[in-house]
C-alpha positions in Angstrom: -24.3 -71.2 -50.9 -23.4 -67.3 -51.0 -25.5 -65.2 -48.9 -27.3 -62.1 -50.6 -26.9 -58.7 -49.9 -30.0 -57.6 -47.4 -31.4 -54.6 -46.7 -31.0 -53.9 -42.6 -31.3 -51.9 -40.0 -29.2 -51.1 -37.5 -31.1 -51.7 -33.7 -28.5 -49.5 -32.0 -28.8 -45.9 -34.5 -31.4 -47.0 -36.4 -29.5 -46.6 -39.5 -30.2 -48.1 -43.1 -27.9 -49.9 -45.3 -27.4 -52.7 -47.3 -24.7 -56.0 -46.9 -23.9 -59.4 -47.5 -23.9 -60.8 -44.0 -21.7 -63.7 -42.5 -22.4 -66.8 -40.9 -22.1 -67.3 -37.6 -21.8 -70.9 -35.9 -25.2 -71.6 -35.9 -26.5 -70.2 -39.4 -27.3 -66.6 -38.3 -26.4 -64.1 -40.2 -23.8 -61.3 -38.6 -23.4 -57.7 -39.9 -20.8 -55.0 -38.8 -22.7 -51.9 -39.5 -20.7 -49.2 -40.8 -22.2 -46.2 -39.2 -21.7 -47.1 -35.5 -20.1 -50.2 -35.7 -22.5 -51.9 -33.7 -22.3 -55.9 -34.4 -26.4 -57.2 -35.1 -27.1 -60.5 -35.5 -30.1 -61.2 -37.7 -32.7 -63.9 -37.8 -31.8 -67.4 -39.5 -32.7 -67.8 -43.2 -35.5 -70.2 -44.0 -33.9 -72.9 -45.3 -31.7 -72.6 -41.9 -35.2 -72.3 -40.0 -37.0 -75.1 -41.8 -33.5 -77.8 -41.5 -33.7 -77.0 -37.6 -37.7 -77.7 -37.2 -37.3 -81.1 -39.6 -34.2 -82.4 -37.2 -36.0 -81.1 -33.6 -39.1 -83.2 -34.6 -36.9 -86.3 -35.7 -35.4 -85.9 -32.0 -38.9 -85.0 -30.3 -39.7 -88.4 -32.2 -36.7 -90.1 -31.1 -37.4 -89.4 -27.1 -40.9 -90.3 -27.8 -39.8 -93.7 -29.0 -37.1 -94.1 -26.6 -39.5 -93.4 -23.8 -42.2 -95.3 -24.7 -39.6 -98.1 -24.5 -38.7 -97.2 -21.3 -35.7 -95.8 -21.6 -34.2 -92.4 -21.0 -34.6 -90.2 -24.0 -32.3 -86.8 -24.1 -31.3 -84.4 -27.3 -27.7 -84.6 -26.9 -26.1 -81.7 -27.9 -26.9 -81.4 -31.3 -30.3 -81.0 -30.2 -30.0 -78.7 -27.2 -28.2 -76.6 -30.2 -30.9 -76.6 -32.4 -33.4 -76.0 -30.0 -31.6 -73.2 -28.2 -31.1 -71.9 -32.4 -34.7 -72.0 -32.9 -35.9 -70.0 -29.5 -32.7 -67.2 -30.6 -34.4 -67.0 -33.8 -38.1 -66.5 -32.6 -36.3 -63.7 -30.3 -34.4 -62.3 -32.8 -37.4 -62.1 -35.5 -39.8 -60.8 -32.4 -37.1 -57.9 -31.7 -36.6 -57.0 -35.7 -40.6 -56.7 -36.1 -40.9 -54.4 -33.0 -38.6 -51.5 -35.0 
């Protein structure tokens, strides 16, 4: 799916614009910004969000199960992906509200 153009501003000069950001590895969006050609990365879309809180609680549950069985439960890295995706966005989101 085609991202939208959004309406951003730059954290560096504090400048106003409006793009159709890129994808970066995890689903973030990415944006050049023309004016001082700072590189932002901006929060993950919801969809994005949602995907990543529906497949960490599937693993949560997964551990939980494989414990209870006594075994050793771990994420793998898919998971410790996700989960470092989902504290980035909460950081990212945190930052973009301060402005």
């Amino acid at each position: 799916m085609a991202l939208q153009a959004i309406h951003v501003q730059c954290t560096h000069c504090q400048h106003q614009f409006k793009e159709i950001p890129e994808r970066s590895f995890l689903g973030f969006q990415k944006l050049d910004f023309p004016h001082c050609h700072e590189k932002v990365i901006y929060p993950l879309t919801s969809g994005f969000r949602t995907t990543y809180f529906i497949i960490a609680a599937v693993i949560a549950l997964s551990i939980i199960v494989n414990l209870s069985q006594g075994q050793i439960g771990f994420p793998g890295l898919i998971g410790l992906a996700i989960i470092y995706a989902l504290i980035r966005d909460w950081q990212i989101r945190k930052s973009i509200n301060s402005i």
